[in-house]
N, C-alpha and C positions, 0 to 999 in steps of 0.2 A: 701892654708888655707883660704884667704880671700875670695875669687872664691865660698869655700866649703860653708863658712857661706853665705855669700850670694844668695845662690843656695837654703840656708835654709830659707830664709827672702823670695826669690821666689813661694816657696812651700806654705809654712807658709799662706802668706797673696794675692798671687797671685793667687795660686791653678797647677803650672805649674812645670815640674820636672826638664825640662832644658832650658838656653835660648838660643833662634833662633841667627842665623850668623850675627853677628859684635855686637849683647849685651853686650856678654861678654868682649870682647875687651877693648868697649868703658868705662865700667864699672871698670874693673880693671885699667887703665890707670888714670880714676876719682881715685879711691880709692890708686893710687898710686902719688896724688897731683898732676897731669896734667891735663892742660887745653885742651879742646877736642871739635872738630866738627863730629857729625853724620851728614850724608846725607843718610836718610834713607825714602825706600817709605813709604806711608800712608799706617797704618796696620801692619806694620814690627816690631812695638814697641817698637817707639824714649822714650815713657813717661817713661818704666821701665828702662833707663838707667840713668835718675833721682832718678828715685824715689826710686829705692833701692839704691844706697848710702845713700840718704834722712837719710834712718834708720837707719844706719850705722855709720852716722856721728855724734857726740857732738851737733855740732851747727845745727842753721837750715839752708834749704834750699831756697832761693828766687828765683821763676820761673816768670819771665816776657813773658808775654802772651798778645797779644792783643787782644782779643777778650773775652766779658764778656760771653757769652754762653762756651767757653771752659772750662774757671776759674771753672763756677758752677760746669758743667758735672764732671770734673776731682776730685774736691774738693768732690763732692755727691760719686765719684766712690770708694774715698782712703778711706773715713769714712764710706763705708759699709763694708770694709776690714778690718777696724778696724786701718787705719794708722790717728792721728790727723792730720787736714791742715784747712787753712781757706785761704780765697781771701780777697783782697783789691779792688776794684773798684767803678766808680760812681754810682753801683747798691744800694751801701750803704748809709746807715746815717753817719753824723759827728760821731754820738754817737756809730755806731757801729764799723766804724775804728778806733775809739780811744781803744773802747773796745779789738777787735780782736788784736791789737798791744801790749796794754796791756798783756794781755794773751801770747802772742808770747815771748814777753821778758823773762818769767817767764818761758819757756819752754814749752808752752801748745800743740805746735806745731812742726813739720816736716819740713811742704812746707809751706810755704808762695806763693799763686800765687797773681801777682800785675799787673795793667795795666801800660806798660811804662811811662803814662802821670802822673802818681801818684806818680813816682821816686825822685820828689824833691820837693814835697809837704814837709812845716816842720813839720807835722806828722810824716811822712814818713822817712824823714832822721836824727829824733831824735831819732826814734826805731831803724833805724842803726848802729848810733853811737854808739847806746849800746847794742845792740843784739849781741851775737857770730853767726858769720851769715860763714859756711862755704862752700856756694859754692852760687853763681850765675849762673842760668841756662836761657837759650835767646831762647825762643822756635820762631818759625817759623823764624826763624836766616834770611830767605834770604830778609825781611821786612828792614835792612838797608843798603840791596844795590840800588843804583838807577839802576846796570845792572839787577836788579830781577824785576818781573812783579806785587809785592806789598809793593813799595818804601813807609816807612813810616816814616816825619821827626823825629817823637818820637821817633826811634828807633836811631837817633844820640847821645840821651843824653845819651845811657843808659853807652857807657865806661867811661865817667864824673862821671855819680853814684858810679863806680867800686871803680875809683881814690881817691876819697874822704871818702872813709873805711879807718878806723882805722887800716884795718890788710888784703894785698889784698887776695881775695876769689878765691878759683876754679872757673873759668869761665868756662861752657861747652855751646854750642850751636849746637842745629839742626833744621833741616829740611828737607823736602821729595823732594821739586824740585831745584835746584840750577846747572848751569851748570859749567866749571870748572873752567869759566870767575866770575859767581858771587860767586862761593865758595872761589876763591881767596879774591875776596873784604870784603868778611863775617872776614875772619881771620884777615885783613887789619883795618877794622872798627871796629872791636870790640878789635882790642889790645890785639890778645891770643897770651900768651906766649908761643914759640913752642911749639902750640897744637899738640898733638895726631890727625890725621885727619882720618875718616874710610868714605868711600862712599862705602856702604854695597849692590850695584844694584839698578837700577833704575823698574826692572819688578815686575808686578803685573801679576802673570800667571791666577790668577783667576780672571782676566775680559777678556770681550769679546768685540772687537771694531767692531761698524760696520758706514758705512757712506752711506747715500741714499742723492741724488739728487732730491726732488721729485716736483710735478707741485702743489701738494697740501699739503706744511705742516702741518696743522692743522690734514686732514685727516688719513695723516701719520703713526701722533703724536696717534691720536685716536686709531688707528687698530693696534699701538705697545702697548699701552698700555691695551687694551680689552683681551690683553696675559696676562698683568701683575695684574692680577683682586687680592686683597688682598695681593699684595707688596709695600713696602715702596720705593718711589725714587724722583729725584728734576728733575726739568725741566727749564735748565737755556734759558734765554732771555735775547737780546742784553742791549733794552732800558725797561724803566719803562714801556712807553706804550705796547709795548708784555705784559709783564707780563699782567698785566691788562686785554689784549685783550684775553692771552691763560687762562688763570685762572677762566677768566668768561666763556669763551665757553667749556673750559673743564664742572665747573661744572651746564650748562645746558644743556651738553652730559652725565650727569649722572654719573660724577667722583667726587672721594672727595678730592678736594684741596683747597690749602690754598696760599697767596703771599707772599712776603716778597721784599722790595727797598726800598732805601733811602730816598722817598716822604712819607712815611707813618712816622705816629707818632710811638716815643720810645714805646708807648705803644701796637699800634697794632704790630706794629714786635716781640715783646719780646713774646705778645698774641699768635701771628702768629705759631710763632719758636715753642713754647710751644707745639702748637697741633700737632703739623709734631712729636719733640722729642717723646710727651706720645702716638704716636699713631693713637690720636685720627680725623686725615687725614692723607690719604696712599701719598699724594703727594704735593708737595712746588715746586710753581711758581716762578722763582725767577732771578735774578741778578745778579752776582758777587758779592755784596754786602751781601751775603747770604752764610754762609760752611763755612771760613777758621777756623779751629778746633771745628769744630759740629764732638760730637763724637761718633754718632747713629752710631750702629754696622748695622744696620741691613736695611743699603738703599742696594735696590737689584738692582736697575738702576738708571745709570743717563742719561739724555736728554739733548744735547743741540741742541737748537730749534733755533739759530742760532752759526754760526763760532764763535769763541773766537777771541780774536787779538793775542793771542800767544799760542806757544807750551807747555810753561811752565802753563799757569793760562789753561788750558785745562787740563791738566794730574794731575795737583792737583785737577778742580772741578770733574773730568773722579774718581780719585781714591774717591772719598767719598762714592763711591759704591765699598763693599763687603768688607766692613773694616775687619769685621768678619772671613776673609778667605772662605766664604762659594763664589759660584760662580755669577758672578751678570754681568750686559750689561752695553755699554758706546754705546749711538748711538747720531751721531751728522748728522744732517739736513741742507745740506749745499745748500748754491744758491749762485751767483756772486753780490747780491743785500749783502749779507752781510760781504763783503771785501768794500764794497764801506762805508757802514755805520761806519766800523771800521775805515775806514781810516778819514773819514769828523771828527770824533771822537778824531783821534790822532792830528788832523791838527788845530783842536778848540780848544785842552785844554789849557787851558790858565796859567796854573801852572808850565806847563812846557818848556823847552829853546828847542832851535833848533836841537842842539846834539841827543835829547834826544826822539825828536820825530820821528829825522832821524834814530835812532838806533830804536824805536817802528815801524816803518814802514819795517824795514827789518822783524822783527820777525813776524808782521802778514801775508808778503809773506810768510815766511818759513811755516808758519800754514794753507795760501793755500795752497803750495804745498802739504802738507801732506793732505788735504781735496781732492787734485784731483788726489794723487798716484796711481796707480794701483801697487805697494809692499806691503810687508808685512806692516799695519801699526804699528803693537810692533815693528817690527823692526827700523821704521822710529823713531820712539821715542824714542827710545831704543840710536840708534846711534846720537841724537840731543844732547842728555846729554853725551854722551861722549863712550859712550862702543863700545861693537861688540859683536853685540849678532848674534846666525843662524840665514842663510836668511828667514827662515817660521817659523810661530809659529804656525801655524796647529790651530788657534783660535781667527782671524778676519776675515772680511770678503773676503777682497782681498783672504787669504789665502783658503777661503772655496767658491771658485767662479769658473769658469772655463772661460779662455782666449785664444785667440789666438793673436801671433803676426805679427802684420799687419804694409807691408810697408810701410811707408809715407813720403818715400825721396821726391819723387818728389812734393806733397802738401808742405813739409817744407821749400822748395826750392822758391816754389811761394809764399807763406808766406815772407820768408826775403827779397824775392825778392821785396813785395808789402811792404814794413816796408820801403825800403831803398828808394824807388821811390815814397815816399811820406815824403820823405826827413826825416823819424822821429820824425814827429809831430802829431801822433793819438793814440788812444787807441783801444782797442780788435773789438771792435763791428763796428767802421769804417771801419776797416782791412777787417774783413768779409764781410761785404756789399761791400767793393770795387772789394773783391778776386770775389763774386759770384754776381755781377754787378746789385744789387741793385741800383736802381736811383730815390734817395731820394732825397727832397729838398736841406737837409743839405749836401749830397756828391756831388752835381750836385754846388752848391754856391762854394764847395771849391773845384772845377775843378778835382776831383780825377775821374770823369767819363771818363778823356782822357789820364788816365795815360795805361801805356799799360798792365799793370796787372788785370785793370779792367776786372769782367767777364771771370775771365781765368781757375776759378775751380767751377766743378758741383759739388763738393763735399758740406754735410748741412750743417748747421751754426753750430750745435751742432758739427760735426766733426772737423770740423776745430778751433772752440773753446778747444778741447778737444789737437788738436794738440799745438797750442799754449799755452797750459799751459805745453804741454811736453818739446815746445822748452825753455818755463822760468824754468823748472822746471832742467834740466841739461846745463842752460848755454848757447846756443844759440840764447837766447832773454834777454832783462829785461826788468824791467818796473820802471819809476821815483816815486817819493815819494812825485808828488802833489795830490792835491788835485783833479783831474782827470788823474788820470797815464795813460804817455804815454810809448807806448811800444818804445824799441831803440834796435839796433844789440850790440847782446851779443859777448862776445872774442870766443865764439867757433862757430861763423858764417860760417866765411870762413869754418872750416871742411865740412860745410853740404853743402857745395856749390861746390866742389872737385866734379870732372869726377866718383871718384870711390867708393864716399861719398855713403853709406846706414845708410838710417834710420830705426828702427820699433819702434815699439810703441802696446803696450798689450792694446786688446780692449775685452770686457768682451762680451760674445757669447750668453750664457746660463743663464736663469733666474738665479737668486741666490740660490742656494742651503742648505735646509732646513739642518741645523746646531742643528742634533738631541742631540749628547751629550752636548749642550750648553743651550739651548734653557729653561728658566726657566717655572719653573710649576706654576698652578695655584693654588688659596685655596684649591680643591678638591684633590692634590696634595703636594702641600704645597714645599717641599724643591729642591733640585738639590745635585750636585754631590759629595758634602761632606758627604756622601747623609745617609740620614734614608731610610732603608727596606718600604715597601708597608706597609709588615704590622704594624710598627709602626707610622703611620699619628696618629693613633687617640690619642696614647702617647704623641708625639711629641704637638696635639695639646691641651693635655690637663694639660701638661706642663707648654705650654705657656700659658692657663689661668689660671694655679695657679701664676705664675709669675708675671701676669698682676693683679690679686689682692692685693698682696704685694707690688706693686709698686707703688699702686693708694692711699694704705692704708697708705705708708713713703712718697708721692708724692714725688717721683723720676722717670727717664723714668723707662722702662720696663726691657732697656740692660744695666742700671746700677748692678741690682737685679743680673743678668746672660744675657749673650751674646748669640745669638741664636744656633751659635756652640757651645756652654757649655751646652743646651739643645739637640742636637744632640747627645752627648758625653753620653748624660745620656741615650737617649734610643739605645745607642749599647751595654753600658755594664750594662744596668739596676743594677744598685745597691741596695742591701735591706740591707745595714748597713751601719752604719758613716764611717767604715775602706774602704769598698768598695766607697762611698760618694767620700771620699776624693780623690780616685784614677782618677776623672771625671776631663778633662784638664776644666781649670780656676779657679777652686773650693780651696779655701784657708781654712784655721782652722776654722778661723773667720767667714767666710761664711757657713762651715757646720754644728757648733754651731748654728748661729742662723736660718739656712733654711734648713738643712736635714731632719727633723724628718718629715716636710709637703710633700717633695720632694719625698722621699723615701716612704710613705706615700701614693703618687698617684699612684708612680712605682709598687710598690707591688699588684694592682689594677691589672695591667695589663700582669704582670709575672704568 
C-alpha cells in the first residue's frame, strides 16, 4: 500500500511509472522508519529516494549537500515539478536565510537542502529546534570518510547536529562511489542505527572507456573532440596551470570552452559553471574542483587529459557523463609524467599525516594499474568496488581491440634479475637504461655500467616499460611510496624465476578498432543509441529549441525544463494529447500542465 502511493507521487511529479533496482527498497525501508545507505551509481536515482518520502512525510526533509551548484540545480528541478524546497547556503543573504527558515517552520517546504558548514550556525539550529524535521539525508555520504577520496572535515559535525534534535530523525545517506572499506566507515561516522544497507551495482553500461597513450595530448584531445562538434563534456586537468594551458589553446583551435579551479574568483566560477550548465559553452576545462553533484543530464564525454590519483575520484568524474542514460565516452590520456605529478602531490600536502598519504599513494598505483591494463576496463572497476562482474563488456576499449599474447618470461626474468643486482635502489627508467646499456652520465656515476645485466636485452624502452608495469601490476614487482619510487622484488618473484616459470603478457596488434555502435554523432546527426530514428533529427532538434526558450525565459538550465532523454521519448511516441503527454518517461502532471500544449504543439508539426 505505501509502495502503491508512492509509485503515485513518482508518476505524479516525476513523470516515471516504476522505480529502477534498489529505489524501491531503499524507500520503503525509509518510509518504514530505518535509517539507510544507498550506494548507488551516478544516474541511477540516489535523489528520488529522498525525495519521495520528502512528500510523504509530515515533517520536512533536511538534505546536507556540499556543493552550492547541486543545492541550486536540485532546488530549480523539484520546483518545476511543483515539489516546494528551498536551500540554505553562502550563496545567500542574512536576510534571505532568515526568511527561507521562516517560511520552512511554517511548512512552506519539503526539502530543505543546507550546506554542512551552515549546520550550527544559530540561525540554523533555532529552526531545528523547532521545525518537525523528519528525516536527515547525507548526500555524497563518502565526504566523511578519510578512507574516501573527498574527505571533508564538515562533514564530522554533521552526527552532532543529529544528536542535538529534539526528536532523533531518519537518517539516510548515499553515494555513487564508496568501496566496502569506506561504506563501512560512512555507517560508523554517521551513527546509523542498523541501517538498511543497499549497494545497487557500481556499472554504468552506457559509457564507453577508452585510454590512449599519446606523444601528443593536446592534439589528441583536438581530433576526439572535432567528433564531438555540438556536445556537451568537461575535460579534467591535473593542475590549475593545464587547465589554463588547455582551455586557451582549445579555444584558439576554435572550440567553445570555458575553466573552472580554485584560483579563480567566486565569481568567475559560479560565471563559468553558469555557461557550461545553460549551454551556452559545449565544454569546461577544469579540475577536480569542478562536478561533485553538477546535475547536467546531458555531458556526452568526459576527458581526462591527465591520470587522476584514484579509482574512485575517476569513476565518479568518468560517470558525470551520460547521466541521462543516453550513451556518452570517458577517454583518459595517460603518460607516466602524470603518476609522478600525482605523487609530488600526495607527498606535499600538507594537511595530511603520514598514514594517509601512504594509503593515497597505494590507490594512485591501483589507478596506474588500471591506466596500463590490457582487461577489460569495466571490469577492472567493476571488481575494485567489490563485485564480479563478466570478464568483457564488449564496450571499452581493451575489449574492442585486438591482442596477442606474447611471451615475456625471459625479459621479466632479466628485469628482476637487474632490480635485484642493483640492490633495489632505482626506479623504471634506470632499470631500462641499464637492461638495454644505455651509458649515461648518471648510470656510468652510479657504476650500474658493470653490473652484469647491463646491456643484456634488445628489447625498446617502451616494451620493457610495458613489462614492468605487468610485473607491478600482478605482484612481481613493487614500487615505494617516495617521492621518486623505487622499484623493489615483489612476493611473487621467485615464481617468475622457476626453470618452468611462463610468463605472457597481451600486446595489442592492430590499430584500434572503429567502435561503430558506440561512437557518438555529430550535430548533423545529433543523438546515439537510445536512439531517435533519422527521420526524427529535425523533431528532436526542434524540441530541443523549444526547451531551450523556456529555459532562458525561467533562467534555469535547459535539462531542468526536460532531460534530453525525456525529449527522445517524445519523438518515438509523438504524442498529440496531454493523456498521451503524460505516457512520455520523466513527464509528471505538473509538468504537463504547464509544457504540453507548446510541446505537443511542435509534435503535431511533424506527425
Amino acid at each position: 500500500m505505501i509502495i502503491s502511493k508512492a509509485e503515485g507521487f513518482l508518476k505524479k511529479y516525476f513523470g516515471y511509472d516504476s522505480f529502477r533496482y534498489g529505489q524501491e527498497d531503499l524507500i520503503k525501508n525509509i518510509l518504514d522508519g530505518s535509517d539507510v545507505l544507498g550506494i548507488m551509481p551516478t544516474g541511477a536515482g540516489k535523489s528520488l529516494c529522498f525525495q519521495i518520502p520528502a512528500l510523504m512525510f509530515e515533517g520536512i526533509v533536511i538534505v546536507i549537500s556540499p556543493l552550492i551548484s547541486l543545492m541550486k540545480d536540485q532546488v530549480n528541478a523539484l520546483t518545476q515539478s511543483g515539489i516546494p524546497s528551498a536551500f540554505i547556503n553562502s550563496s545567500l543573504t542574512d536576510r534571505q536565510i532568515s526568511k527561507a527558515l521562516t517560511n520552512a517552520v511554517k511548512g512552506a517546504y519539503k526539502l530543505i537542502y543546507v550546506a554542512p558548514e551552515r549546520l550550527h550556525t544559530f540561525d540554523f539550529l533555532h529552526f531545528a529546534s523547532i521545525a518537525n524535521i523528519a528525516m536527515v539525508t547525507v548526500d555524497e555520504a563518502h565526504c566523511i570518510s578519510q578512507w574516501g577520496q573527498d574527505f571533508r572535515p564538515s562533514y564530522i559535525e554533521i552526527p552532532k547536529f543529529v544528536e542535538i534534535l529534539k526528536k532523533r530523525p531518519i537518517v539516510s545517506a548515499f553515494t555513487a562511489t564508496a568501496t566496502p572499506r569506506v561504506c563501512d566507515d560512512i555507517v560508523q561516522q554517521l551513527k546509523l542505527n542498523k541501517p538498511s544497507i543497499l549497494v545497487s551495482g557500481f556499472n554504468r553500461p552506457n559509457l564507453y572507456f577508452d585510454i590512449k597513450t599519446p606523444k601528443d595530448k593536446f592534439l589528441e584531445l583536438k581530433k576526439f573532440l572535432q567528433a564531438k562538434e555540438g556536445l556537451s563534456g568537461i575535460v579534467y586537468c591535473a593542475t590549475r596551470a593545464n587547465v589554463e594551458e588547455v582551455c586557451d589553446k582549445l579555444n584558439t583551435a576554435g572550440f567553445n570552452a570555458s575553466r573552472y579551479h580554485a584560483g579563480l574568483s567566486d565569481v568567475e566560477r559560479h560565471s563559468n559553471q553558469d555557461l557550461f550548465l545553460f549551454d551556452k559553452v559545449q565544454i569546461m576545462v577544469a579540475t577536480n574542483a569542478f562536478g561533485m553533484g553538477i546535475d547536467k543530464s546531458n555531458v556526452s564525454f568526459v576527458v581526462h587529459y591527465n591520470m587522476p590519483k584514484d579509482l574512485e575520484g575517476y569513476y565518479q568524474e568518468a560517470g558525470r557523463a551520460g547521466r541521462d542514460g543516453t550513451e556518452a565516452e570517458c577517454l583518459l590520456l595517460y603518460s607516466k609524467g602524470d603518476v609522478s605529478t600525482n605523487l609530488w602531490m600526495i607527498q606535499n600536502a600538507s594537511e595530511a599525516v603520514d598514514y594517509i598519504k601512504e594509503r593515497n599513494v597505494t590507490r594512485l598505483y591501483e589507478m596506474e594499474h588500471y591506466s596500463t591494463s590490457k582487461e577489460c576496463l569495466r571490469t577492472y572497476i567493476l571488481k575494485y568496488f567489490g563485485e564480479n562482474p563478466d570478464a568483457n563488456c564488449g564496450k571499452c576499449i581493451n575489449c574492442n581491440s585486438t591482442f596477442e599474447e606474447v611471451d615475456i618470461t625471459i625479459e621479466a626474468q632479466k628485469i628482476i634479475s637487474c632490480v635485484y643486482r642493483m640492490k633495489e635502489r632505482y626506479g623504471t627508467n634506470l632499470i631500462v637504461e641499464t637492461l638495454r646499456g644505455k651509458s649515461s652520465k648518471k648510470l656510468i656515476n652510479f657504476g650500474l655500467d658493470r653490473l652484469s645485466t647491463f646491456g643484456i636485452s634488445k628489447s625498446s624502452a617502451a616494451f620493457l616499460g610495458d613489462i614492468i608495469d605487468y610485473l607491478l601490476i600482478f605482484g612481481y614487482l613493487y614500487k615505494t611510496s617516495d617521492s621518486y619510487p623505487i622499484i623493489k622484488i615483489g612476493t611473487k618473484a621467485k615464481e617468475a624465476l622457476q626453470k618452468d616459470s611462463k610468463l605472457f603478457m597481451k600486446v595489442r596488434v592492430k590499430p584500434e578498432k572503429a567502435v561503430t555502435n558506440n561512437k557518438l554523432k555529430t550535430k548533423s546527426t545529433v543523438k546515439t543509441d537510445n536512439q531517435i530514428s533519422p527521420q526524427d533529427n529535425d523533431l528532436f532538434t526542434a524540441l530541443k529549441q523549444l526547451r531551450h526558450e523556456i529555459a532562458k525565459k525561467q533562467e534555469v538550465p535547459a535539462f531542468v525544463i526536460f532531460h534530453d532523454s525525456t525529449l527522445m521519448d517524445m519523438c518515438a511516441k509523438k504524442p498529440t494529447s496531454i493523456y498521451e503527454f503524460l505516457d512520455v518517461n520523466g513527464v509528471g502532471s505538473v509538468k504537463a500542465e504547464k509544457y504540453g500544449d507548446e510541446f505537443i504543439s511542435v509534435i503535431k508539426e511533424f506527425v
